[in-house]
N, C-alpha and C positions, 0 to 999 in steps of 0.2 A: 311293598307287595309288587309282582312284575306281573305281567300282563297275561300268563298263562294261571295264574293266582286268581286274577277279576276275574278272568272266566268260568273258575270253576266254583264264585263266589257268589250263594244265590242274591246274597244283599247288598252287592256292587249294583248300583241303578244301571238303566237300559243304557245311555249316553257310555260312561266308562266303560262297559261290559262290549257298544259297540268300537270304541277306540280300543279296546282291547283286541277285539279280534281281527281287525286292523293291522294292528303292529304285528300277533301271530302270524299274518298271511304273510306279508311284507317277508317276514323272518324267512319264512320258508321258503319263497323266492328269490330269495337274494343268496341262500344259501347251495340254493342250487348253481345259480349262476357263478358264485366266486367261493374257490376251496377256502380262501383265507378267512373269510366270514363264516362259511360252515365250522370253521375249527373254532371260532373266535366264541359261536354262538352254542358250542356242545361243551366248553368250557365253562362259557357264564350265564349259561339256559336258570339258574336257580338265582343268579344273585338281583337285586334291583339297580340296575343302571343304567342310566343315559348311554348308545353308542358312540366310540372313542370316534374322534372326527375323522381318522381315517377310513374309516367305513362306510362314511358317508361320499369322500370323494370317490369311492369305488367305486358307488352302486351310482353314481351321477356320470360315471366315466361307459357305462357298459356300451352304449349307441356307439363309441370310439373305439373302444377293444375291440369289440364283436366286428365292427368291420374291417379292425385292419384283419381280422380273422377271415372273412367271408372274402376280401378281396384277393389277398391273398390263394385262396382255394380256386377261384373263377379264375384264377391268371399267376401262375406262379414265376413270370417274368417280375412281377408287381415288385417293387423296390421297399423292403423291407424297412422302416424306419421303428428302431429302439422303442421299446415303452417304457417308462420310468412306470412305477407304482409304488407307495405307501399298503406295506404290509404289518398283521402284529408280527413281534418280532419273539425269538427264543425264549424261554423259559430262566430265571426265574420271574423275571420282571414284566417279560410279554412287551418292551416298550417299541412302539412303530422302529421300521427302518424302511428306507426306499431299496428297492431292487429293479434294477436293469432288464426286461427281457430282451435281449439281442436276438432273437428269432419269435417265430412263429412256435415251433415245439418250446420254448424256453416259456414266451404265454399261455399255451394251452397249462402250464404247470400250474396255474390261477385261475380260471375258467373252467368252473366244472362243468357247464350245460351244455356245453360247445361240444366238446370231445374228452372225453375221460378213458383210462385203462382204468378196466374194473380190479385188475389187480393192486393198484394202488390204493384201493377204494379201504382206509381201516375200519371196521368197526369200535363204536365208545367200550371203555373199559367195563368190563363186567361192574366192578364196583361203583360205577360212575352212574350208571342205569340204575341201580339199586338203591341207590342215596335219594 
């Protein structure tokens, strides 16, 4: 059972039911903040799993992103240094791969709360919503 399950579960006691909506917030959060997790979590929003450890050094990394991002904006002399990150990776497997941003627009591509073109923005598959 995954944690939008307990909550809709009137006989999950209070304790789980509050860990549950927990993790919900958390979700939602985090998915604002990084695309790759929003993708990760409109994938596996049904299944019951532990997050893959790369998701966790994301969301441990955002205080680091977010400011070479902010600095960057206040001073665009600011010396741009590389981010490395743990992404999931292509289909069919999904298995992590590290990617390089070499700029500022290269990490906005992972940062959705920062700055987003709404035209990128896809909506889930019809079928996907209906399931």
């Amino acid at each position: 059972m995954n944690a939008a399950q307990w909550l809709g579960n009137t006989k999950t006691d209070d304790q789980k039911r509050a860990q549950a909506l927990l993790i919900v917030i958390g979700m939602f959060c985090e998915c604002a903040r990084f695309m790759p997790i929003s993708s990760y979590f409109r994938r596996t929003w049904q299944e019951s799993q532990k997050a893959p450890a790369w998701v966790d050094k994301l969301v441990h990394r955002w205080g680091q992103l977010s400011g070479c991002c902010l600095f960057y904006d206040a001073d665009p002399t600011y010396k741009w240094v590389p981010q490395t990150l743990e992404v999931e990776g292509p289909a069919p497997n999904y298995d992590p791969v590290t990617v390089v941003a070499k700029t500022l627009v290269e990490l906005l591509e992972y940062l959705g709360i920062l700055q987003r073109d709404p035209s990128t923005i896809v909506a889930p598959k019809a079928q996907a919503v209906a399931e």
